[in-house]
DOVO-882561 format. One line per field, with one value per residue: residue number from 1; x, y, z of N, C-alpha, C in turn; chain. Coordinates in steps of 0.05 Angstrom, whole numbers, plus 5000, padded with zeros to 4 digits. Example, Ala and Ser with C-alpha at 12.3 -4.5 7.8 and 13.67 -1.06 7.14 Angstrom:
<atoms>
vexvo	1,2
n_u	5264,5257
n_v	4886,4955
n_w	5156,5142
ca_u	5246,5273
ca_v	4910,4979
ca_w	5156,5143
c_u	5264,5258
c_v	4934,5001
c_w	5156,5157
fidren	A,A
</atoms>
This chain:
<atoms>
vexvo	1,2,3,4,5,6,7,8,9,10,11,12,13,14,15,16,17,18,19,20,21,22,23,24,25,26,27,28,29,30,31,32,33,34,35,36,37,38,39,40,41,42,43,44,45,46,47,48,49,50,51,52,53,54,55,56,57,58,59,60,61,62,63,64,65,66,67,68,69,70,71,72,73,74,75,76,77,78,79,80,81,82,83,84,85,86,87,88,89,90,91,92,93,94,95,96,97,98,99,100,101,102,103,104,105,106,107,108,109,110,111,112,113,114,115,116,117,118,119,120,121,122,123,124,125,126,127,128,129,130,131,132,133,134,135,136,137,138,139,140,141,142,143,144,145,146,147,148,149,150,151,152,153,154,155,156,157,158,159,160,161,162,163,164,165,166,167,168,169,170,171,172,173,174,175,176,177,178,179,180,181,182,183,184,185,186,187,188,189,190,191,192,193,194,195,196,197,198,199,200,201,202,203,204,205,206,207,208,209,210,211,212,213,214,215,216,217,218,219,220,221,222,223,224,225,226,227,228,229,230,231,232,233,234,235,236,237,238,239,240,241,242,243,244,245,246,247,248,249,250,251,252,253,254,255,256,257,258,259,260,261,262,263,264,265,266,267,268,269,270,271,272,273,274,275,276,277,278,279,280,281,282,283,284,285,286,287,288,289,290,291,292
n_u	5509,5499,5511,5533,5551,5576,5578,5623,5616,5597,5631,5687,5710,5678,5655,5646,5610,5591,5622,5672,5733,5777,5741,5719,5697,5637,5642,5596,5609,5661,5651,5625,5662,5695,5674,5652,5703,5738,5711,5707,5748,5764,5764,5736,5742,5727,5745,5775,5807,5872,5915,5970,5981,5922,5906,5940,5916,5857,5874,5886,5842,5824,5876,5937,5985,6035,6112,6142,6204,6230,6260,6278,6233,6201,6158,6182,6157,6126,6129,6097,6082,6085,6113,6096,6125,6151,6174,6233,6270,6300,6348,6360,6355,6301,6238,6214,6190,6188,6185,6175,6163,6130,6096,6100,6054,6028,6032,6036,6077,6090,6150,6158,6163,6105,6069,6040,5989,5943,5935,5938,5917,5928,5919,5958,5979,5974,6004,5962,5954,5955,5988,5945,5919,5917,5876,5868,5833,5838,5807,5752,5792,5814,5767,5755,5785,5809,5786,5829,5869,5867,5873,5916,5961,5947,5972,6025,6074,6101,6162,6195,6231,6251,6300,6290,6241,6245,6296,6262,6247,6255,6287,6321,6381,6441,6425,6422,6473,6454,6382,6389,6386,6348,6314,6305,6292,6231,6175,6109,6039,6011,5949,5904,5847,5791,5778,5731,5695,5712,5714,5765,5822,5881,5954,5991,6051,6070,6119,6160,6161,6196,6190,6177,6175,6167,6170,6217,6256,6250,6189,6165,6173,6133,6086,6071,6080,6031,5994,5994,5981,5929,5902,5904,5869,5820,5771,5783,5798,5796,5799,5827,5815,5849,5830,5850,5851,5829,5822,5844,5834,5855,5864,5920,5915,5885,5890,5919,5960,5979,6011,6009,6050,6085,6089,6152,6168,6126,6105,6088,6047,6033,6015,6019,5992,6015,5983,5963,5924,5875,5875,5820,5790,5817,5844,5914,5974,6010,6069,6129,6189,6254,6307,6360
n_v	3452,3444,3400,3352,3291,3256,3209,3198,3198,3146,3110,3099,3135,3203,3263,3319,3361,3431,3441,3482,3479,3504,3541,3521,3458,3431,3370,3333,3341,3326,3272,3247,3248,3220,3179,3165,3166,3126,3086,3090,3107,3151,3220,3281,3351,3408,3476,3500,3540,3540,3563,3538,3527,3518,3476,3438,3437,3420,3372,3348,3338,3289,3249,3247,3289,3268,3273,3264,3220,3249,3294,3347,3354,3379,3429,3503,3532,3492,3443,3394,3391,3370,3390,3379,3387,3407,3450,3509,3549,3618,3601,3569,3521,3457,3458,3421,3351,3294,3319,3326,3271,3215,3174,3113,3064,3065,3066,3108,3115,3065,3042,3042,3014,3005,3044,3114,3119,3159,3206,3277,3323,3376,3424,3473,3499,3488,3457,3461,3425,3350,3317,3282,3251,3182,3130,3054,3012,2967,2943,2911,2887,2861,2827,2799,2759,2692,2649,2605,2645,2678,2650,2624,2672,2686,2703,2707,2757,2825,2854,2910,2968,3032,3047,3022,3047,3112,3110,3111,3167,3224,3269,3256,3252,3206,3155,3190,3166,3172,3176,3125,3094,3115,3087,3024,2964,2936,2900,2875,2851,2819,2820,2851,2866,2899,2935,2954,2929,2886,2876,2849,2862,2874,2895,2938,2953,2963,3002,2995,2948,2887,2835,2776,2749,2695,2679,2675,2696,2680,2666,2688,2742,2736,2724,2774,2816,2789,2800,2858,2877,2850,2887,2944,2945,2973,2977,2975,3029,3093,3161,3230,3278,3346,3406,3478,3490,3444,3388,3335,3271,3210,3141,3107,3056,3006,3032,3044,3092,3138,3171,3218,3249,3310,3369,3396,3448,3482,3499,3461,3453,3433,3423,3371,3333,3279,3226,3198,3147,3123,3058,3037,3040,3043,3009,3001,2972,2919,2911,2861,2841,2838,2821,2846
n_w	3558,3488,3442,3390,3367,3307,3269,3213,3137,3151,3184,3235,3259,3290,3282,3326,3346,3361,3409,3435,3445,3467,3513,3581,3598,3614,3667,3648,3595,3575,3605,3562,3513,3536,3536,3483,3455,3472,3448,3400,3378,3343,3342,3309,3311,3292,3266,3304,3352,3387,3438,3456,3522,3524,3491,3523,3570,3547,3541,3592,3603,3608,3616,3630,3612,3572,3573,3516,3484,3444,3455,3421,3395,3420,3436,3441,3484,3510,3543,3541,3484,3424,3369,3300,3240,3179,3187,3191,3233,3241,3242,3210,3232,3251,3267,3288,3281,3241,3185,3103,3078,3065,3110,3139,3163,3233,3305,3358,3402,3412,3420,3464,3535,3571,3541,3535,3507,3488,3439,3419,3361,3327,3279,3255,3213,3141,3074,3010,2980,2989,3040,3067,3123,3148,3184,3207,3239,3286,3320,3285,3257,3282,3292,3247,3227,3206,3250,3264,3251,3299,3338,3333,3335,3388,3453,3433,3421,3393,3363,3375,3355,3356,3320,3282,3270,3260,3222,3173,3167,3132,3146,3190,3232,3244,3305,3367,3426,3468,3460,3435,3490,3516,3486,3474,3449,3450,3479,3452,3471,3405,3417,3450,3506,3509,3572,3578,3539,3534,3482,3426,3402,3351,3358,3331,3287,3235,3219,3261,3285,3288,3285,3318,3380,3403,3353,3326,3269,3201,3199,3235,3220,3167,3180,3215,3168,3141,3183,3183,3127,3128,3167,3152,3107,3062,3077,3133,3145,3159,3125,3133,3107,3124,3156,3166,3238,3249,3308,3321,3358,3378,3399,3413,3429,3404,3342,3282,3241,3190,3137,3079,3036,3024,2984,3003,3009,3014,3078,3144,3198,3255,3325,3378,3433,3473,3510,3574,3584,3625,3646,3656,3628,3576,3530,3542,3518,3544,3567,3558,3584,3543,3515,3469
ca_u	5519,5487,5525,5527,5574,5557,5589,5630,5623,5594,5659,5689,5704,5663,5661,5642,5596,5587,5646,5694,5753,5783,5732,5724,5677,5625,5634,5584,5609,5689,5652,5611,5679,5709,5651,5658,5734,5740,5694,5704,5778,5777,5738,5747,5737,5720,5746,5790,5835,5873,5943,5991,5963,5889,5899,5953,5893,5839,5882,5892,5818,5826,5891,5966,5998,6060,6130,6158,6236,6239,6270,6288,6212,6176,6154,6197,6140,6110,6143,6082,6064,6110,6104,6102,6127,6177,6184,6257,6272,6314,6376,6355,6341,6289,6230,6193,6196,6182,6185,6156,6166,6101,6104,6083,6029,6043,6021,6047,6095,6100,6170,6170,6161,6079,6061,6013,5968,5919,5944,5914,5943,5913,5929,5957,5987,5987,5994,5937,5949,5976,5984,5919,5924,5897,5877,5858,5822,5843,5787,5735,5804,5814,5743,5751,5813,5796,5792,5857,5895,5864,5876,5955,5973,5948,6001,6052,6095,6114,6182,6191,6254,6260,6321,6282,6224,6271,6312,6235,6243,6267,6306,6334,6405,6441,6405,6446,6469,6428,6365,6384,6382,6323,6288,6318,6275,6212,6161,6081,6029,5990,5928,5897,5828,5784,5775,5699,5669,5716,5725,5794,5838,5907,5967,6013,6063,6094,6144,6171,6158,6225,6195,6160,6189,6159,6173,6251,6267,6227,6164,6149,6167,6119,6061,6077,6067,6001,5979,5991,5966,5903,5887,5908,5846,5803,5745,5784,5819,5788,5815,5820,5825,5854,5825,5867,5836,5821,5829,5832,5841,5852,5869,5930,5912,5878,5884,5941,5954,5991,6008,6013,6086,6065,6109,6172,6169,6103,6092,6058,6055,6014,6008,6010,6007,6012,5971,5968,5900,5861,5867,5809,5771,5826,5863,5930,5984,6028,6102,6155,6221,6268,6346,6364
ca_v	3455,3428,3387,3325,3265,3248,3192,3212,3175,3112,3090,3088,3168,3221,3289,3326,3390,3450,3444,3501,3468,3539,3543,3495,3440,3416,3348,3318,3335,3316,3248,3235,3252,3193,3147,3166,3176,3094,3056,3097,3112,3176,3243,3300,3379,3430,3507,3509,3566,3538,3564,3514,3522,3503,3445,3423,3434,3401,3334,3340,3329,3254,3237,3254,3295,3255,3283,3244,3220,3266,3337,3359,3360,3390,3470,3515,3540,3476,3415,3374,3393,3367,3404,3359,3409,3414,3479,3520,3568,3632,3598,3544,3484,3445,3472,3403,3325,3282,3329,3323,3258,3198,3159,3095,3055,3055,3076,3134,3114,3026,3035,3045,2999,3020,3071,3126,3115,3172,3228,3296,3333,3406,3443,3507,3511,3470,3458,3467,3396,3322,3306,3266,3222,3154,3115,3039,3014,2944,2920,2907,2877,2828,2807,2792,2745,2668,2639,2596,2661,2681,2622,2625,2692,2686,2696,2721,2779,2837,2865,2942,2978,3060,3049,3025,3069,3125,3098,3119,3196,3235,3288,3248,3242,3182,3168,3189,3142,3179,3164,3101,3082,3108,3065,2997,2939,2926,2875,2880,2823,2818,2823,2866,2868,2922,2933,2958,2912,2860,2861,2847,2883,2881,2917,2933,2980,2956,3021,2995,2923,2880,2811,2761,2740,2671,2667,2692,2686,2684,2651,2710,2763,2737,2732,2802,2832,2779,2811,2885,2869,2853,2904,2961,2935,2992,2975,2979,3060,3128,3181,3253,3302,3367,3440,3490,3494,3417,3370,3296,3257,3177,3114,3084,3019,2993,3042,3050,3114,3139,3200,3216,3257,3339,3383,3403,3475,3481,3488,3444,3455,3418,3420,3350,3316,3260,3230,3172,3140,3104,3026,3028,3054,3048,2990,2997,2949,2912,2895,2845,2845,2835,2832,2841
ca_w	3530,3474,3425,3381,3352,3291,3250,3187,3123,3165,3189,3261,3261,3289,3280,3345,3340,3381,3423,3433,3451,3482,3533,3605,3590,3641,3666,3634,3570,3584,3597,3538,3499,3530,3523,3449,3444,3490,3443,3373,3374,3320,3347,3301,3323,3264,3268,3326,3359,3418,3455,3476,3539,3523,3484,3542,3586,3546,3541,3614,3622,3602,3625,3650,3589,3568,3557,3489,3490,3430,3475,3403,3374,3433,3439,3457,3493,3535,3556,3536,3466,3406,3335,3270,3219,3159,3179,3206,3255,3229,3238,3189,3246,3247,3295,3294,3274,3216,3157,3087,3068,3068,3136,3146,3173,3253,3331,3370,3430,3411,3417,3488,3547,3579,3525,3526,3482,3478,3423,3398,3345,3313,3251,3256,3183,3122,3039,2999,2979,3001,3072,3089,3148,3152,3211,3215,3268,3294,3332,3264,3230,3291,3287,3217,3226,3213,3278,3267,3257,3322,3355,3318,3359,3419,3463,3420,3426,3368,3381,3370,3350,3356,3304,3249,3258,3255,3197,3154,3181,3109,3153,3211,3230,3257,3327,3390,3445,3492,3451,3437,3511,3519,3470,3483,3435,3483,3469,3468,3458,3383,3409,3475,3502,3520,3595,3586,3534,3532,3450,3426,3376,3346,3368,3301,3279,3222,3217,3287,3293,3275,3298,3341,3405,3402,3317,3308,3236,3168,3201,3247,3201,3152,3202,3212,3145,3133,3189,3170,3097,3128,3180,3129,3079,3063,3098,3164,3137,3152,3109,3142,3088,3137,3150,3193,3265,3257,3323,3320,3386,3381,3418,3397,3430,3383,3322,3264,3222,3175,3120,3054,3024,3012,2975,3025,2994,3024,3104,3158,3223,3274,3355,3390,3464,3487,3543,3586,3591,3640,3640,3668,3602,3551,3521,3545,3511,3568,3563,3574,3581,3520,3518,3436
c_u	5507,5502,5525,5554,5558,5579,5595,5638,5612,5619,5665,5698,5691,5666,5644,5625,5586,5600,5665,5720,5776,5768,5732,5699,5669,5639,5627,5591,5639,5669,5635,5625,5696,5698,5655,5692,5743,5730,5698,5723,5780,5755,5753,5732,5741,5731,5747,5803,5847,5902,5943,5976,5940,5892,5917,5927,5871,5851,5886,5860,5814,5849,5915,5982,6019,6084,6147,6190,6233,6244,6268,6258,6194,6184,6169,6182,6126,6124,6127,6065,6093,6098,6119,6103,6155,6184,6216,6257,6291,6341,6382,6355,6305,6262,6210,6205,6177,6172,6157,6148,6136,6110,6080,6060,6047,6029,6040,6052,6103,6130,6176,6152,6130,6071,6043,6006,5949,5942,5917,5927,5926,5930,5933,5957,5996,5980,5969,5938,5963,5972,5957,5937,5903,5896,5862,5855,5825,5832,5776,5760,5810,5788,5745,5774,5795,5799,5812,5878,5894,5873,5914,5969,5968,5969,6022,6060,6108,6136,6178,6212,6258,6282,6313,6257,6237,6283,6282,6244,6262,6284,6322,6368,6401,6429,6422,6449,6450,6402,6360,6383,6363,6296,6297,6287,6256,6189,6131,6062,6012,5963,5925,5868,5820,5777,5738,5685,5677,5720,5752,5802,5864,5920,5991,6026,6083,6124,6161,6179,6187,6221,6178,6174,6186,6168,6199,6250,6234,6198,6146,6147,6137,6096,6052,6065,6038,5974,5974,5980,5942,5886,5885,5885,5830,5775,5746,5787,5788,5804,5814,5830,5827,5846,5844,5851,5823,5835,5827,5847,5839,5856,5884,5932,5896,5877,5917,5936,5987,5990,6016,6041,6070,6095,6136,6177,6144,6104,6070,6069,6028,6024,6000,6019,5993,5999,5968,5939,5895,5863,5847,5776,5788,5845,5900,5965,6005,6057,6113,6175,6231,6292,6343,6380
c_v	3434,3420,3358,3308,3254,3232,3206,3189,3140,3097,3103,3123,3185,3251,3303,3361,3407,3451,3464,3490,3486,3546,3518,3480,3432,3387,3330,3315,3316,3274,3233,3239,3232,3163,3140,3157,3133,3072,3065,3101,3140,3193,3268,3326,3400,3457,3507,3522,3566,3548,3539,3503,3513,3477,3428,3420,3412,3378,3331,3329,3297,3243,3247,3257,3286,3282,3263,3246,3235,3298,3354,3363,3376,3426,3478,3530,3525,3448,3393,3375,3391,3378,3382,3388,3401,3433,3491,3542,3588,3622,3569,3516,3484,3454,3447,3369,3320,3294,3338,3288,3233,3186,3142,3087,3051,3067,3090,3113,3083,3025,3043,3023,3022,3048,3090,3135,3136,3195,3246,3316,3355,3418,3463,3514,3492,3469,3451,3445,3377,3331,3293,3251,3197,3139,3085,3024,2972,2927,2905,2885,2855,2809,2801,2766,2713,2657,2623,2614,2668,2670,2622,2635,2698,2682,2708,2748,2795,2852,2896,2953,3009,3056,3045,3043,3103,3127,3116,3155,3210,3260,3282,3240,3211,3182,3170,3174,3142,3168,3133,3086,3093,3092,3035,2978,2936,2896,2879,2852,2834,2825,2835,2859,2886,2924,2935,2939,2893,2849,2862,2857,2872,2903,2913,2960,2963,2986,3005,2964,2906,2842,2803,2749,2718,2658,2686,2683,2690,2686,2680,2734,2755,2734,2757,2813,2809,2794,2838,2883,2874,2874,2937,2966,2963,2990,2981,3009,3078,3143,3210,3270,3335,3393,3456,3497,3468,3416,3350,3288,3225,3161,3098,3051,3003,3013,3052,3086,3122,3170,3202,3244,3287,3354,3400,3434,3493,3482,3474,3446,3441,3408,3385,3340,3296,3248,3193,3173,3118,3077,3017,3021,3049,3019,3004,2974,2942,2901,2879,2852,2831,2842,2826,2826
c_w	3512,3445,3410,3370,3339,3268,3224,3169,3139,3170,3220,3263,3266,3292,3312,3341,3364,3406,3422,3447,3481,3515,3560,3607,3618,3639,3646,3605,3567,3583,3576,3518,3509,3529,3491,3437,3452,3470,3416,3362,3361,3326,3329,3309,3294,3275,3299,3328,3382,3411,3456,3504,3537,3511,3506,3558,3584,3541,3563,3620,3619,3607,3636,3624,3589,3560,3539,3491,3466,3439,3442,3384,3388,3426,3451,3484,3520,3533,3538,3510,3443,3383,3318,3249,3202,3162,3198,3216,3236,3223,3219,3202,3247,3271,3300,3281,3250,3187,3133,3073,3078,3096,3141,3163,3206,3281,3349,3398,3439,3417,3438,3520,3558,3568,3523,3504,3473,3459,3416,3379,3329,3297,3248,3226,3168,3095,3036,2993,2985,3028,3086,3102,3152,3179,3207,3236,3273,3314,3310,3254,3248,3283,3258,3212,3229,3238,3280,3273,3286,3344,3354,3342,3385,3441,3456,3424,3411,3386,3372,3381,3344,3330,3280,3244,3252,3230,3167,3151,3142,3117,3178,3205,3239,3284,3350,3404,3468,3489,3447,3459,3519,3505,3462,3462,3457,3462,3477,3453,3428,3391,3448,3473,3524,3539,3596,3573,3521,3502,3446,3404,3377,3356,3352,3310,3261,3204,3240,3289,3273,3274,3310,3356,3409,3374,3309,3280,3216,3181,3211,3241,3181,3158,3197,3199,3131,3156,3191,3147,3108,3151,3174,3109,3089,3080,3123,3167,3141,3146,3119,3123,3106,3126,3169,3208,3263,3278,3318,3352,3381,3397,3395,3408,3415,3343,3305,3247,3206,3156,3096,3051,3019,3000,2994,3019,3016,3067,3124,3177,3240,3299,3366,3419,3458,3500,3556,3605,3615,3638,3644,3648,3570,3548,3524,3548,3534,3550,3568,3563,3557,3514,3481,3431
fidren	A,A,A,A,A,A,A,A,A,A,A,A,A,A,A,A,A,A,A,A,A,A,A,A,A,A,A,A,A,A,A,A,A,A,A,A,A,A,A,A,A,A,A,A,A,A,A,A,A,A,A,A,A,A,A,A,A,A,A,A,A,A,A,A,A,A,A,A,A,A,A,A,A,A,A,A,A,A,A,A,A,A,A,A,A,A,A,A,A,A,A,A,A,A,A,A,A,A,A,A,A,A,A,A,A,A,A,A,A,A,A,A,A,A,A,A,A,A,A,A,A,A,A,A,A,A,A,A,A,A,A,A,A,A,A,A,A,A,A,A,A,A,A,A,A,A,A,A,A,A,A,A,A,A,A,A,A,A,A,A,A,A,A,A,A,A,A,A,A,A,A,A,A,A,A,A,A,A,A,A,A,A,A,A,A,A,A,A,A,A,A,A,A,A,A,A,A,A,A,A,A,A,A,A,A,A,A,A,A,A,A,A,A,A,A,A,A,A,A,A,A,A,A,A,A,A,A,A,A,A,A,A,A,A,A,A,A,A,A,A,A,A,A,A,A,A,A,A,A,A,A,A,A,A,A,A,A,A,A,A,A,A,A,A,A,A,A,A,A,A,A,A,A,A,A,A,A,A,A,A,A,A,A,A,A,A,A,A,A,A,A,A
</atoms>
């Protein structure tokens, strides 16, 4: 199969060409999609048409499809594929999570003790305008950090609270007890490094993050947001302006994202798993323990 990856806009994003997503990829290609996907974080896929089943499939070829503590956002259809939609079922519930409303800067599954980190997420149906998604990429924004701040966090520990990322959601109830015991405050370090080439990155989510485990009070909050401020800066942001039958696949171990507010009148629907990558290839943030 003959295909290419080809940088979009000169920034850490690539678009992926001559891939059918639908069909069963050799080998060789499966791994030159995680050579790309391991070291680039953001692969995007043009004029897609997958089942449930196929894109469950093609995320199995890179790792161990996650099921998300959200029971109430996945398919009725597959265990391992959650729908992001504003949209309702005949009986006027909800057939998906997080609405219409903007949603912050943040990383898919921080608010759980050994998170998987890989996501892919496809566009079945959406408004003609609003909803870009942004992603910054938190290797480039560590290397950019004066070497004191570097030197600062080493070591340190962001906390991460399900209750306040949550609290953001523009159609969420209060959160149940059930939920809330499965997402107990966990704790991951500031900064990870990459198993294959050894560069180092940040590991944020300021929707989630409540704290520093080493800096209780003012000091480590305001770390915090100096260090979201700066790994947010445009230089670090790719902007994905969405087509329907787009894919994007990332790495949230080192990569933030985010969305812009679309008219709630309007539908959006979009297909996502989970998946649980390799440590062997993928930055995988580690835990400790944390009583609140």
């Amino acid at each position: 199969m003959e295909f290419e990856i080809v940088p979009i806009d000169r920034q850490f994003a690539f678009e992926v060409r001559g891939v059918d997503l639908w069909r069963s990829l050799e080998q060789g290609v499966v791994d030159a999609l995680e050579q790309a996907w391991s070291s680039q974080g953001v692969l995007v896929f043009r004029r897609q048409s997958l089942s449930e089943e196929e894109l469950v499939a093609f995320s199995g070829r890179f790792g161990d499809p996650d099921h998300i503590v959200r029971d109430d956002w996945r398919s009725g259809n597959h265990p391992a594929v959650t729908q992001i939609s504003n949209m309702k079922n005949s009986r006027g519930q909800s057939i998906g999570g997080l609405g219409s409303g903007e949603l912050g800067w943040h990383t898919d599954q921080s608010y759980v003790a050994n998170p998987a980190t890989g996501s892919i997420l496809y566009m079945v149906e959406m408004p003609k305008v609003g909803a870009n998604t942004y992603w910054a990429n938190l290797n480039p924004a560590y290397e950019a950090l004066p070497a004191a701040t570097q030197e600062r966090i080493e070591g340190l520990h962001a906390v991460y609270d399900y209750v306040k990322r949550q609290s953001t959601y523009d159609d969420e109830k209060p959160m149940s007890e059930e939920l809330r015991r499965r997402t107990p405050p966990v704790a991951h370090p500031l900064v990870s490094t990459d198993p294959v080439s050894g560069r180092r990155s940040l590991y944020l989510d300021p929707t989630t993050t409540v704290g520093i485990r080493e800096l209780p009070g003012p000091e480590g909050q305001a770390l915090l947001e100096e260090l979201n401020r700066h790994a947010t800066q445009p230089e670090f942001v790719y902007t994905h302006h969405w087509q329907v039958g787009d894919v994007i696949m990332w790495d949230n171990g080192f990569l933030l994202h985010r969305r812009d507010d679309f008219d709630p009148s309007h539908n959006r629907l979009l297909k996502r798993t989970t998946i649980r990558l390799s440590p062997d290839r993928h930055i995988i943030p580690s835990t400790i323990p944390f009583a609140a």
